[in-house]
RODRENTOR-482381 format. One record per residue: residue in one letter; x, y, z of N, C-alpha, C in turn. Coordinates in steps of 0.02 Angstrom, whole numbers, padded with zeros to 5 digits, always signed. Example, Ala and Ser with C-alpha at 12.3 -4.5 7.8 and 13.67 -1.06 7.14 Angstrom:
<sites>
A+00660-00284+00390+00615-00225+00390+00660-00165+00390S+00642-00112+00354+00684-00053+00357+00645+00002+00394
</sites>
This chain:
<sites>
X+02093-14515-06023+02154-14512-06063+02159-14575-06104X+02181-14568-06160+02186-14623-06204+02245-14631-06244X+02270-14701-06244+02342-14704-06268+02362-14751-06305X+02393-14736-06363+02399-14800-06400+02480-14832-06429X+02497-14879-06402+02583-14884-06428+02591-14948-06464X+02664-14912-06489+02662-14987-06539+02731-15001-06507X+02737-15073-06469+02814-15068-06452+02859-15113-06481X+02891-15067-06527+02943-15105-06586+02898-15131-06613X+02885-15186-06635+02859-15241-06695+02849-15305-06651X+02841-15305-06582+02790-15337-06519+02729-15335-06506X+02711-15277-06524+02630-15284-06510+02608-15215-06522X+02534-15211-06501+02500-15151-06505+02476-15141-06438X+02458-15095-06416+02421-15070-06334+02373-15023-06350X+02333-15024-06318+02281-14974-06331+02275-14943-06241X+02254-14901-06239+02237-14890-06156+02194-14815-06131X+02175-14852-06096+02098-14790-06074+02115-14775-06024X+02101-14730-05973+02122-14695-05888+02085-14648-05899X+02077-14670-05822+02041-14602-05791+02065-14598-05717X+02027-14556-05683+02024-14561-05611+02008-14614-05568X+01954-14659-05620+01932-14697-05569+01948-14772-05597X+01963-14776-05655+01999-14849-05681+02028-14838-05737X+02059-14921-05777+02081-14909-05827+02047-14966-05856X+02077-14959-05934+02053-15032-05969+02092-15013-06016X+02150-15088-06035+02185-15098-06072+02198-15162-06121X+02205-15154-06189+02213-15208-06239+02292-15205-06265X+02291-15263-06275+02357-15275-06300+02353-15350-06341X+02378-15343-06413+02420-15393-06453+02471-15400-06460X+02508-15446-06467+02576-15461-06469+02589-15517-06522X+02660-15523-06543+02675-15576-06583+02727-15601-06527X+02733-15655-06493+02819-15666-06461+02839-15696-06495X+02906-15698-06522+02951-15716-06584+03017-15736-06552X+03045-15802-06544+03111-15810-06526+03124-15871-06569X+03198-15843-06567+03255-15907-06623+03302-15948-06576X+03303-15997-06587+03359-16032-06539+03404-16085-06579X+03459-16083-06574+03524-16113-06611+03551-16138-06539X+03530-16214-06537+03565-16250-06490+03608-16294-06513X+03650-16341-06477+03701-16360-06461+03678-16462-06447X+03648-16469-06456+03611-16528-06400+03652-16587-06392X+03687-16599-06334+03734-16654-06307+03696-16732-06336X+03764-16775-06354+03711-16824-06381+03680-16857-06345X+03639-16871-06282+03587-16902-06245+03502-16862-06240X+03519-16786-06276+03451-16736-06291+03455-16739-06349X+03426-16817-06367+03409-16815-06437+03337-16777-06471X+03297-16761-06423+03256-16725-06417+03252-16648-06451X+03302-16627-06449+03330-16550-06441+03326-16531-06512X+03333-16484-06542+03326-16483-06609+03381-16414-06620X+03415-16417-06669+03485-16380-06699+03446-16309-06682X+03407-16298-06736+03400-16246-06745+03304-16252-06739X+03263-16197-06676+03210-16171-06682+03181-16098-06693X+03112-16103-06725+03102-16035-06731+03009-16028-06701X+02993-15999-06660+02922-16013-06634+02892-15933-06633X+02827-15933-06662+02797-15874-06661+02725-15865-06636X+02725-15851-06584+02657-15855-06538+02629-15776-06510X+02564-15806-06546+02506-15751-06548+02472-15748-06466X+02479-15671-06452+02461-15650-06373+02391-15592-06394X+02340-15619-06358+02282-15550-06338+02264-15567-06262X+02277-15502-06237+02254-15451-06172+02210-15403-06161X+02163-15411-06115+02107-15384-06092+02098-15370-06042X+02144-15312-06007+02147-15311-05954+02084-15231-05932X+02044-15238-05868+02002-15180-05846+02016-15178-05781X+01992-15136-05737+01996-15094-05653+01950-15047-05635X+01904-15052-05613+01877-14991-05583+01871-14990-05507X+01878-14925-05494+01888-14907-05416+01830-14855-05379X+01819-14912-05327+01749-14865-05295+01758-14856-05227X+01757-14804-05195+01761-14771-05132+01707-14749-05086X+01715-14749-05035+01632-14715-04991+01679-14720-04917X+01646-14648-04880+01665-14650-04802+01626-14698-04793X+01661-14712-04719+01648-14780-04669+01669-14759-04594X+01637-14781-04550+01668-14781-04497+01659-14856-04471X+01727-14869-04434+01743-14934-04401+01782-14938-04336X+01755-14967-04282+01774-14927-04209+01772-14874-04208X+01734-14852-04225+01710-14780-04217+01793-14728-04223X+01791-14754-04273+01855-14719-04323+01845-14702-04385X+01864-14643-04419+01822-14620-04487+01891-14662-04563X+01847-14700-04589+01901-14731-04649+01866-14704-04719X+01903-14720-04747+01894-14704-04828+01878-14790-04850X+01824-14841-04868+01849-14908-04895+01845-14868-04963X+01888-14941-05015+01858-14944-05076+01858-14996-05085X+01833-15006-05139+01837-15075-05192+01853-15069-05241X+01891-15128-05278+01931-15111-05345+01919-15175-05369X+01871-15204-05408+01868-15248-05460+01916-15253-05517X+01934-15273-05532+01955-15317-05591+01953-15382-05630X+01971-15380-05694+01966-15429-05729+02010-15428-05788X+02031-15479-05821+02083-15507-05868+02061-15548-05907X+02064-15566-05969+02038-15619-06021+02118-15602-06050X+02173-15681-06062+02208-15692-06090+02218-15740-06113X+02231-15748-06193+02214-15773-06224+02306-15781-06256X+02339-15833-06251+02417-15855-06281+02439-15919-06330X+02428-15904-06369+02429-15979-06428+02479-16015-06379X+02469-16087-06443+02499-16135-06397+02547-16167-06435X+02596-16179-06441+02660-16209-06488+02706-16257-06450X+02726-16318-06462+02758-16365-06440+02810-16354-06426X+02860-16338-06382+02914-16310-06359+02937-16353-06321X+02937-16421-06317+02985-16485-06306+03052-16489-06345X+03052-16461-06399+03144-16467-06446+03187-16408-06415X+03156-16381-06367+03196-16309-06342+03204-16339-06263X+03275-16325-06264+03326-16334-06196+03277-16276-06133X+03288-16302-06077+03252-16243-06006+03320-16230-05994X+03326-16186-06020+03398-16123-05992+03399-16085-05936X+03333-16040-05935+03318-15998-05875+03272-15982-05883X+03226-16041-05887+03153-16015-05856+03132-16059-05795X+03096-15996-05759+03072-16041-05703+02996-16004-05682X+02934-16062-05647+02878-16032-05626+02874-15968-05592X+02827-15916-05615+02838-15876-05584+02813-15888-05503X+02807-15811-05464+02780-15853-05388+02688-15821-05416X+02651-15872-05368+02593-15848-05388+02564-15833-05317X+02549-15763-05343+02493-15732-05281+02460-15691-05332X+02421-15634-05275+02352-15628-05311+02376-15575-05365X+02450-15526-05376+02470-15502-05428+02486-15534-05493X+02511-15620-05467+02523-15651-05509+02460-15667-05568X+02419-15692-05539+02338-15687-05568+02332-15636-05643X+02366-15584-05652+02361-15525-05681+02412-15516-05726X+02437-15565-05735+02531-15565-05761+02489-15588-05842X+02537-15583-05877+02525-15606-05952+02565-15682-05948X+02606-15681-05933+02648-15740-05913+02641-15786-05861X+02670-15849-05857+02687-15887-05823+02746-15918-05792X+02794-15916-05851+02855-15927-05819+02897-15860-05839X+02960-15870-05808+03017-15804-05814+03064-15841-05868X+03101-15802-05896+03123-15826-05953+03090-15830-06029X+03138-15859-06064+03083-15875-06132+03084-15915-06167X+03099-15976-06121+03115-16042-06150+03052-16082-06144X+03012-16067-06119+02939-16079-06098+02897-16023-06096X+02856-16034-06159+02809-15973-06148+02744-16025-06131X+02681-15996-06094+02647-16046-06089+02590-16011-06119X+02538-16099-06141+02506-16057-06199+02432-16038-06133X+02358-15998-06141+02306-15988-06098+02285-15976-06152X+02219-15978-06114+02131-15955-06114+02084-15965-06077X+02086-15893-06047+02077-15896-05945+02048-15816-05942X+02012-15822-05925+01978-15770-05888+01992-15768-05810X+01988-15717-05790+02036-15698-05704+01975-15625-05686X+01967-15657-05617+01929-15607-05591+01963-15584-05515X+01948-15539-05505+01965-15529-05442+01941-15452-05409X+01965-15441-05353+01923-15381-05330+01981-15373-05256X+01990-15307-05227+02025-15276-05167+01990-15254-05142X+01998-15241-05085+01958-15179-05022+02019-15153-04995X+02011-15088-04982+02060-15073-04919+02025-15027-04883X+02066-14972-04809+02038-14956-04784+02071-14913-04766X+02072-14854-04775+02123-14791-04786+02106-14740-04730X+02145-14714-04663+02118-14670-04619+02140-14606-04658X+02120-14567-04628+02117-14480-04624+02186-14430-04657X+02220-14474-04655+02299-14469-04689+02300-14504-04770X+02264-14545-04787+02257-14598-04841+02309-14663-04828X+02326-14673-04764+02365-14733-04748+02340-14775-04753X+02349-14847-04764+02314-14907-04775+02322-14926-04705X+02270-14948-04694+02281-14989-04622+02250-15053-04637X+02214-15067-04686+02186-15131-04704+02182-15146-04773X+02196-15214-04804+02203-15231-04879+02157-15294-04872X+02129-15301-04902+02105-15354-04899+02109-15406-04996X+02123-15463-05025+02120-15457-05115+02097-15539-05104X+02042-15552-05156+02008-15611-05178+02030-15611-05257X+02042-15677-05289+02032-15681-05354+02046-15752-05376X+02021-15774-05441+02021-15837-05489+02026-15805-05544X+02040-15908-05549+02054-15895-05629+02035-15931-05648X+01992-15924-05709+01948-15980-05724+01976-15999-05801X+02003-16064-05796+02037-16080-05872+01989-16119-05893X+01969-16098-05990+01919-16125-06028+01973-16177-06081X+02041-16173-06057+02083-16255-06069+02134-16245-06062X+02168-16278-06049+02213-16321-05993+02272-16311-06036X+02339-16280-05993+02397-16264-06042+02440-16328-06035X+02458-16340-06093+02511-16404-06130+02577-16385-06134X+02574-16335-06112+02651-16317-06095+02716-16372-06043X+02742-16379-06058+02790-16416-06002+02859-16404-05963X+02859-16393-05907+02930-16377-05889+02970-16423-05848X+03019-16460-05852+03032-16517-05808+02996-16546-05811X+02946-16579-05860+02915-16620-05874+02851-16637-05820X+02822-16584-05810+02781-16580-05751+02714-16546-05818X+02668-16540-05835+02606-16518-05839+02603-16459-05801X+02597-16400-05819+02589-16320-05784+02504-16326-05780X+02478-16325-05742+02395-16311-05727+02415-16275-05664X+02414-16203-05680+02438-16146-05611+02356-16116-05590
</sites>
């Protein structure tokens, strides 16, 4: 199955499925305006910003299955590889107030996120490739009785993003 959307004037998606995986692209523009206020000690802050940052996504999955027996119990494993190449320009976003953004939590879903923080007072910029891979182990019912998930992320440079004045290297 193949699918293609345009959502609003955000981006484009493209997307492939099947039974046994997917593989999905996506461009984006993120576009935000901010009209602040800045108390006089954030001299830093700037009246009025406008930031427009270029997003590409490369996200794939494929899923592979085979009987197994373990304690001499009949399972279904599979394996499910994946991988991500995201790619998020990078724009200086020090004149913009942290209103409500905060790190996201990182586990191995997080790995897979387009983002980094919540909010959108911080977008952070990448160029990171992410690998990873699952097993599970499904009895006779298709219940999981076992999960097992490995993954990295391998960044080809280092985001300059800042929040609380900390350096983000997640």
């Amino acid at each position: 199955r193949f699918s293609f959307t345009a959502e609003g004037k955000k981006g484009l998606t493209f997307q492939i499925q099947g039974p046994a995986g997917r593989f999905t692209s996506e461009i984006k523009l993120l576009q935000n305006q901010y009209w602040q206020a800045p108390a006089e000690k954030d001299t830093q802050l700037a009246e009025s910003v406008s930031r427009t940052i270029p997003q590409v996504r490369l996200h794939g999955q494929i899923n592979f299955e085979r009987p197994t027996t373990f304690f001499d119990s009949a399972f279904k494993q599979t394996l499910e590889p994946q991988f991500q190449y995201l790619y998020v320009g990078y724009e200086d976003q020090s004149d913009i107030g942290v209103y409500d953004t905060a790190q996201l939590q990182e586990d191995y879903f997080g790995l897979f996120r387009d983002r980094r923080f919540s909010g959108l007072d911080r977008i952070a910029d990448a160029n990171q490739l992410t690998l990873g891979f699952t097993t599970r182990f499904l009895d006779e019912f298709n219940l999981e009785k076992f999960k097992f998930s490995l993954g990295q992320t391998l960044y080809f440079e280092d985001s300059k993003v800042l929040i609380d004045n900390q350096l983000m290297l997640s």
